[in-house]
C-alpha positions in Angstrom: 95.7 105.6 129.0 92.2 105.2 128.5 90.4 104.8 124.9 87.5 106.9 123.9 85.2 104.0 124.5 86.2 104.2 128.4 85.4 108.1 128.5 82.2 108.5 127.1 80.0 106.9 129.9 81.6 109.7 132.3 80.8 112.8 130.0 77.9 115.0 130.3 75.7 116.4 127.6 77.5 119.3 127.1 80.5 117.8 126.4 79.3 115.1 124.2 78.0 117.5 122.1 81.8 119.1 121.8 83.1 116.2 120.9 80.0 115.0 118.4 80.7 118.5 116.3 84.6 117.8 115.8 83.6 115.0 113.3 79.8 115.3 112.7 78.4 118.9 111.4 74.9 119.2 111.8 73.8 116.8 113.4 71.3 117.1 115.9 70.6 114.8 118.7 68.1 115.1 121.9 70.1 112.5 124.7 73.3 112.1 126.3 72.7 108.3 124.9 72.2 109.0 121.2 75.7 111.0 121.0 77.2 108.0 122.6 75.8 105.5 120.6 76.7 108.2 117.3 80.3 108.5 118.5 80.9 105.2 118.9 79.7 104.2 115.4 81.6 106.6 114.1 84.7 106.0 115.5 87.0 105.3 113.2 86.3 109.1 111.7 87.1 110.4 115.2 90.4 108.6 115.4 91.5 108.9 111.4 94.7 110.4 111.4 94.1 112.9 108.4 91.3 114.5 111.0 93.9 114.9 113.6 96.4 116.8 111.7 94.1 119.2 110.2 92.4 119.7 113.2 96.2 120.3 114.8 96.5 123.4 112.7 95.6 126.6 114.6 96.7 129.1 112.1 93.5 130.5 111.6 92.7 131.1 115.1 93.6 134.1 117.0 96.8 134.3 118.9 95.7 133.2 122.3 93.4 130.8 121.5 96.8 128.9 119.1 99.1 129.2 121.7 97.1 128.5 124.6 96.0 125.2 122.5 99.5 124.4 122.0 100.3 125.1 125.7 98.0 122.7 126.9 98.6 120.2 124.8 102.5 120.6 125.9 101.0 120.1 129.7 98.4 117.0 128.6 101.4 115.1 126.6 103.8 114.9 129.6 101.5 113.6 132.3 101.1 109.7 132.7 98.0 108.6 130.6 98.2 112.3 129.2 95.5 113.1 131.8 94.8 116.0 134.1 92.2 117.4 136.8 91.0 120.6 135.7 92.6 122.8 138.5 95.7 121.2 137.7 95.5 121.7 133.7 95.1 125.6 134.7 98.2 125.7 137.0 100.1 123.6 134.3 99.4 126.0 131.9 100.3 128.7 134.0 103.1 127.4 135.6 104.8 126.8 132.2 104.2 130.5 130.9 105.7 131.3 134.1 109.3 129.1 133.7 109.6 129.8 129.8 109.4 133.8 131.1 111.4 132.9 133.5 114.4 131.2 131.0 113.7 133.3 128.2 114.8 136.2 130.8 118.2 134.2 131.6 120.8 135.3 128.8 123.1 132.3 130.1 120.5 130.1 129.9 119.1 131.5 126.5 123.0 131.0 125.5 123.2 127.8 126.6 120.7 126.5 125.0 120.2 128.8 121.6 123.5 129.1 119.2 124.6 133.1 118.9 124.0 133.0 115.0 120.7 131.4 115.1 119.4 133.8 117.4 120.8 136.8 115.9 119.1 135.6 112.8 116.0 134.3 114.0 115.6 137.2 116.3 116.0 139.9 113.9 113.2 137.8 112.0 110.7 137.6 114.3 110.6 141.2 115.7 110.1 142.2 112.1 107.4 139.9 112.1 105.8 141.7 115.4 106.4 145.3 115.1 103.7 146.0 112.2 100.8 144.8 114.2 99.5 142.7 117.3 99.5 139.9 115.3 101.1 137.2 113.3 99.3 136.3 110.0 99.1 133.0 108.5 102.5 134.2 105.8 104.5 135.2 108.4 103.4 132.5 110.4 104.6 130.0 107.6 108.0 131.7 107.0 108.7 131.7 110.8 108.1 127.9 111.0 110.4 127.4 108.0 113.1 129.5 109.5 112.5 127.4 112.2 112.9 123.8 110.4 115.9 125.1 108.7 117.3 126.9 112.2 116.5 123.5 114.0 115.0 125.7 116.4 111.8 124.0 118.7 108.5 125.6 119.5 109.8 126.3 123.0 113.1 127.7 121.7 110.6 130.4 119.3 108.5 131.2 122.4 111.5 131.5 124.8 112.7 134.4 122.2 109.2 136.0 122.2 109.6 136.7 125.5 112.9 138.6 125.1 110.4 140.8 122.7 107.8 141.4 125.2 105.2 139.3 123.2 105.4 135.5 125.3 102.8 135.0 126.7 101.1 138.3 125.8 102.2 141.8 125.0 103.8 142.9 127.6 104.9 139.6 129.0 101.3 139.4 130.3 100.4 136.0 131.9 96.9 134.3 130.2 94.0 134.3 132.4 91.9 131.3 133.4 88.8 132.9 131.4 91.3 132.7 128.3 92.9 129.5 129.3 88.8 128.0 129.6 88.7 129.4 126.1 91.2 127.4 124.4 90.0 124.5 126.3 86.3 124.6 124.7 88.6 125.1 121.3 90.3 121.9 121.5 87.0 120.2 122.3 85.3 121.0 119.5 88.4 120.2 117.9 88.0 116.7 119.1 91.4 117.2 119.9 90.7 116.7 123.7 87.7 115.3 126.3 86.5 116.7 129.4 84.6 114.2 131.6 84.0 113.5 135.8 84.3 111.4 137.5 85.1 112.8 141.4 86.2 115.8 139.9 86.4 117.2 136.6 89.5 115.8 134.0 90.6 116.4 130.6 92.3 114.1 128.8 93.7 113.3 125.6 91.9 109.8 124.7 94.5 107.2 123.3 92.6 106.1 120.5 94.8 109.8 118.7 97.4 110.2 121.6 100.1 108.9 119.4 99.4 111.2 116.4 99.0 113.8 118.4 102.4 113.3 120.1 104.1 112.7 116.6 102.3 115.9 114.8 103.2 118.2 118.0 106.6 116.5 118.4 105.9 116.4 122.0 108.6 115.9 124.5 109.1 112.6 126.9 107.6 112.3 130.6 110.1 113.2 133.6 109.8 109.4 134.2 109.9 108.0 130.7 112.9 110.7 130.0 114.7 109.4 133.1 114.7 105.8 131.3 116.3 107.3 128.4 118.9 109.3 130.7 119.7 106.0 132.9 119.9 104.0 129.6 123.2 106.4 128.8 126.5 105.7 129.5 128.6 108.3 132.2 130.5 109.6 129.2 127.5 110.6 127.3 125.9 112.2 130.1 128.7 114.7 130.6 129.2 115.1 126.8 125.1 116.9 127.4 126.5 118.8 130.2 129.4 119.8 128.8 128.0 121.0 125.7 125.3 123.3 127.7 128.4 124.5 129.6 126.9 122.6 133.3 128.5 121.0 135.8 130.0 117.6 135.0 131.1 116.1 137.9 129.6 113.7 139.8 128.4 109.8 139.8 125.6 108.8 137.4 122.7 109.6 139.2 123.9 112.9 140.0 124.0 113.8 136.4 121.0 112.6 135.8 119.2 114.8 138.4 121.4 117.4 136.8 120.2 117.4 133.6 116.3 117.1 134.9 116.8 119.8 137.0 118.3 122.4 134.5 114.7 121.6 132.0 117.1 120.0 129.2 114.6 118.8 127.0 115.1 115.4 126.1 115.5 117.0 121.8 117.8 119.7 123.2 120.0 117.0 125.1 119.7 114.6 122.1 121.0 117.0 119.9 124.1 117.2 121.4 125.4 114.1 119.4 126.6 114.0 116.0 124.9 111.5 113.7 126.9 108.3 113.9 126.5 108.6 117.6 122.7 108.8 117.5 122.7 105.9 115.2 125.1 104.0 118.0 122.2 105.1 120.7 119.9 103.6 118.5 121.7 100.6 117.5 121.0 99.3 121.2 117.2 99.8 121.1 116.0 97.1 119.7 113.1 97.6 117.1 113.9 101.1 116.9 114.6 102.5 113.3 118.4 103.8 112.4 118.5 105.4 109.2 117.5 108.9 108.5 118.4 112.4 108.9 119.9 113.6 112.4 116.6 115.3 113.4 114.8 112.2 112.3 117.0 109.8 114.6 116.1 112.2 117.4 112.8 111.6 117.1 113.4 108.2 116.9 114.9 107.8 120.5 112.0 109.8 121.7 109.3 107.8 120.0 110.8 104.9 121.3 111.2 105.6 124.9 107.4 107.2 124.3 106.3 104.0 123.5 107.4 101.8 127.1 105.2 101.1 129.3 105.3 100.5 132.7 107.1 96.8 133.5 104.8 96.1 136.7 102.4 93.9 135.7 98.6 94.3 136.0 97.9 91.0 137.9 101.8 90.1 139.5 100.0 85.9 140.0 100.0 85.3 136.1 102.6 85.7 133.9 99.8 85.6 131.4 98.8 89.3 132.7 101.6 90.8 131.4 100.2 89.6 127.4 97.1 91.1 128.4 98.4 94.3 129.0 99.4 94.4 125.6 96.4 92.4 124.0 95.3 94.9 121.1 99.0 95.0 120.1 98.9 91.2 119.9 95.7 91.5 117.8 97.4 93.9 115.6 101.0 92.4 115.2 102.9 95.9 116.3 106.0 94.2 116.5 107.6 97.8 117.2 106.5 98.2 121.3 106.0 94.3 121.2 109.3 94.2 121.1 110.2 97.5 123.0 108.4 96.4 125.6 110.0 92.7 125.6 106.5 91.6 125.4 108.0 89.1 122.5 112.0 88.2 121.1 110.6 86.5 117.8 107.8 87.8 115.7 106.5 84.1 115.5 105.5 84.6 118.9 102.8 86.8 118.7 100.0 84.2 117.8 100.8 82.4 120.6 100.6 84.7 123.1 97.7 86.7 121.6 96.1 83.1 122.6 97.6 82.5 125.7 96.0 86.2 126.4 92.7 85.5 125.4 92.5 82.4 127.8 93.8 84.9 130.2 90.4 87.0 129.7 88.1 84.2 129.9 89.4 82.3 132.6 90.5 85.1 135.2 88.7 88.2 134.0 85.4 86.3 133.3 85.7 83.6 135.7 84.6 80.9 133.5 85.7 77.5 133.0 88.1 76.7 130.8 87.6 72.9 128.6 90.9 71.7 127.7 90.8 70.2 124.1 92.7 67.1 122.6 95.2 67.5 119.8 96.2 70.7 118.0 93.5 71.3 115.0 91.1 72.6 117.5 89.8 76.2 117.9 92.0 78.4 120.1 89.7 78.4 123.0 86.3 76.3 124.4 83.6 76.7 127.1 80.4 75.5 128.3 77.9 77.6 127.0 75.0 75.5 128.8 74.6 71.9 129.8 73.8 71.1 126.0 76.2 73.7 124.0 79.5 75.3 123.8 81.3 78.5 123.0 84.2 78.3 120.7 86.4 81.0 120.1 90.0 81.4 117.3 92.0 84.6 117.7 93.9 85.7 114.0 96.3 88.7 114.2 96.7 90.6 111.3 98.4 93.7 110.4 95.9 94.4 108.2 91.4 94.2 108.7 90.8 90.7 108.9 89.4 89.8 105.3 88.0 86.1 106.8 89.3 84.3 104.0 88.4 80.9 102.4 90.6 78.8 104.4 89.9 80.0 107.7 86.3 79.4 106.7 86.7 75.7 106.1 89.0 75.7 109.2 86.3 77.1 111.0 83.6 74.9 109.6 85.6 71.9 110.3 86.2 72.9 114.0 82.4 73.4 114.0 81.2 70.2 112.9 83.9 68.0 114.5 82.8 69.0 118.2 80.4 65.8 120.2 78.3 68.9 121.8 76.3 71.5 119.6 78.7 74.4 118.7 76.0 77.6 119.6 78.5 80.5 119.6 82.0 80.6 117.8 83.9 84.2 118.0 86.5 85.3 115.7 88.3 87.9 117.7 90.8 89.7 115.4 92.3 93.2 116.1 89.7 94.7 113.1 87.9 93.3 110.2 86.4 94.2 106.6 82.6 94.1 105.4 83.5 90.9 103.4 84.3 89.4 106.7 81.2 90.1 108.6 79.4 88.3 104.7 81.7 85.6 105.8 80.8 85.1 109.2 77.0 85.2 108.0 77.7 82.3 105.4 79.5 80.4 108.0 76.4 80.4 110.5 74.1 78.7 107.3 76.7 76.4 106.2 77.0 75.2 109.7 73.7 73.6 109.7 73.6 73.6 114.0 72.4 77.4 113.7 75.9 78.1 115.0 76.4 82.0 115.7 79.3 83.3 114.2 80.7 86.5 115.8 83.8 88.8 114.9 84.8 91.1 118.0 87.9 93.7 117.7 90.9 92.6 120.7 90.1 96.3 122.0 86.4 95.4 122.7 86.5 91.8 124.4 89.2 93.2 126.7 86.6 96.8 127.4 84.1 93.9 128.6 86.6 92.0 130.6 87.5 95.6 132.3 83.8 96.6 132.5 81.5 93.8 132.7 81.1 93.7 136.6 79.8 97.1 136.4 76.7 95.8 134.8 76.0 93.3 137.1 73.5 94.1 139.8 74.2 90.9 141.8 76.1 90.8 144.6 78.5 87.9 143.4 78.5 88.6 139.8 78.4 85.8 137.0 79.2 86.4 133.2 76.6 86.2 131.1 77.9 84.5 127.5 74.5 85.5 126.0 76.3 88.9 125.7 78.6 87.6 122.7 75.9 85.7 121.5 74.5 86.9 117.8 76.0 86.4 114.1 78.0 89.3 112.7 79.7 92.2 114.3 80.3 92.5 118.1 80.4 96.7 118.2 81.2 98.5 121.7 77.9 100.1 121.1 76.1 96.2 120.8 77.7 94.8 123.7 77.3 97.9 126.1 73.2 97.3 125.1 74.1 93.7 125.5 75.5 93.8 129.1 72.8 96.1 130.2 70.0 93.6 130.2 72.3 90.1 129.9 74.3 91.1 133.2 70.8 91.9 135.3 68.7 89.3 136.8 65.0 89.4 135.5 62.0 89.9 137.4 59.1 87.9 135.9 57.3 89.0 139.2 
């Protein structure tokens, strides 16, 4: 999935300026570079969870454009890197309308999957609902989503009855346009909700940096790929308990049912439900990390958040084992135990310092290509190298749960590691997953109290491993070199800073 950060260099003016008025109102700005630089220094408004959700709630917006949003979100959250080309994300949407019309037309499949009482009940509901008017307001709106909560009915299962009322997708069963479709798709922009950016051809995306609130607000369902994980993970006996239930075939070895239940669209919530309780809590009892208690709905969610949350096993460079840490640096930096463990990045939480170090070797050696200077002992700093024939770079990684506060301690650990080096100490980074304003004070006291002018530089896990991605991109030689210079000031190392930074550290200079 790609972060915010990564996006913005491959977005236009235009849609800049979408995404600048989800968070920003009224502010005016004249280049494609100023919105950047605004974004990214406002970042953690664009990403703050409370802005999601409220941006998530379409109830004041007119049919079409609420479930057309909804209807591409669906389509965004079960791609790979919850990305899609533009001509795609308009046959998505359309091919979905076209397959819940399609079911919702099926009375065995609409009996299968919906219980007789709840839709006679919900029905009965919702066509009163619909027969005043063209429309649903916001009250009945409300009451339909409680019927719905109480019903344990999904979003799919209300549209799949719409269309046995001639009002999915449209009156009349009507399919959207692409002119509507375009519609909702400027919506969720200015929603901030999505980003459109090119880069061969045009792609929207849902930017990681609010994929997972997203999901968990929408209550998305899994990937084909990711849900086959889940499917494979069940025993044979489960399998056909799903079929069985939805009155399918259940013959057949263990792949075959698999295929089976793909094949026949049971959503991974709908074949989940199947179970009572007290087997959901055994399913969950074998994922480690995973949370048990709760209600049944709740442990539901719980399978699907966790299979939501593996990644891919195949490592990003197959040569070092030390890739595989990198691929999961910022959750290193930030101690998410949760997919650390999923993931089997880590079996003991003691771990993760460790390997949040071994990672961060892993970027300067192989993603830099500098030299690394082995150090005697253990009260050293976590990393050194030669920052020029007189100085060196040191660098300590702390993973916290929490913004770094750059206590006291680490201060005089800090200063000690400082002062104890033969060569002058020019540059010392602090790369931590996020920090507070009283640690950036801190890191400013450190470089006086070092008395060598020592720099003293906090970077966030997310933004040393965007330059390791990005740096070469910068260069304009044709072997490229790192340039340290581009870490090199006192106080906070933003993604705005270093992408000014590598534009004029990673270029050769002309003095002609």
């Amino acid at each position: 999935m790609m972060f915010l950060q990564d996006i913005l260099p491959k977005m236009s003016k235009l849609y800049l300026g979408r995404t600048v008025d989800s968070f920003l109102k009224d502010v005016h700005m004249e280049t494609e570079e100023e919105m950047r630089e605004v974004i990214l220094k406002n970042i953690d408004e664009f990403q703050n969870k409370e802005r999601v959700k409220s941006y998530l709630d379409f109830r004041n917006e007119s049919r079409d454009v609420t479930l057309l949003n909804e209807l591409i979100l669906m389509c965004l959250m079960e791609k790979e890197g919850y990305i899609l080309s533009e001509a795609d994300l308009y046959k998505e949407v359309e091919d979905m309308e076209r397959v819940i019309l399609e079911q919702g037309a099926d009375d065995e499949y609409i009996n299968r999957f919906i219980p007789k009482d709840v839709k006679r009940i919900y029905s009965a509901v919702l066509d009163a609902a619909w027969r005043k008017d063209e429309s649903l307001n916001e009250h009945e709106i409300n009451i339909l989503t409680v019927l719905r909560n109480e019903l344990d009915l999904s979003k799919r299962e209300h549209y799949l009855l719409e269309t046995r009322i001639d009002r999915f997708p449209q009156k009349g069963n009507k399919l959207h346009t692409h002119q509507q479709i375009s519609r909702s798709l400027i919506n969720l922009q200015t929603r901030g909700l999505i980003l459109r950016f090119r880069d061969d051809i045009s792609r929207y995306i849902i930017p990681k940096d609010i994929a997972r609130i997203l999901r968990y607000e929408m209550g998305g369902e899994l990937r084909n790929e990711v849900y086959e994980s889940l499917l494979t993970d069940l025993n044979v006996t489960q399998l056909r308990e799903i079929l069985n239930q939805l009155d399918f075939n259940v013959s057949g070895v263990k792949e075959a049912l698999v295929a089976r239940i793909i094949e026949h669209n049971i959503l991974p919530s709908i074949a989940l439900k199947v179970f009572n309780s007290k087997e959901l809590s055994d399913i969950l009892r074998n994922l480690e990390g995973a949370k048990i208690s709760g209600t049944k709905k709740e442990k539901v969610q719980n399978i699907i958040d966790y299979y939501e949350m593996l990644s891919t096993p195949i490592s990003t460079d197959p040569t070092d084992d030390r890739a595989r840490l990198y691929d999961f640096y910022e959750e290193l930096a930030s101690r998410d135990y949760k997919t650390l463990r999923i993931n089997k990045i880590i079996d003991k939480d003691i771990h993760v310092d460790n390997y949040f170090e071994d990672a961060t070797r892993y970027i300067f050696e192989k993603k830099l290509d500098i030299d690394l200077i082995e150090m005697d002992g253990t009260r050293n700093a976590d990393g050194k190298v030669q920052f020029n024939k007189q100085d060196v770079l040191l660098w300590d990684n702390k993973s916290t749960e929490e913004p770094y506060t750059f206590p006291d301690k680490h201060f005089k650990q800090f200063l000690r590691y400082i002062r104890s080096e033969k060569m002058r100490v020019t540059l010392f980074i602090i790369i931590v997953a996020d920090y507070t304003k009283e640690a950036v004070a801190q890191a400013q006291k450190l470089k006086a109290f070092s008395e060598l002018d020592t720099d003293v530089a906090l970077i966030k896990a997310t933004d040393l491993a965007y330059v390791a991605e990005q740096w070469k991109n910068y260069s304009d030689q044709k072997k490229p070199e790192f340039n340290l210079q581009v870490f090199n000031i006192t106080g906070e190392l933003t993604r705005s800073l270093l992408l000014s930074r590598m534009e004029w550290a990673l270029k050769g200079i002309d003095m002609k």
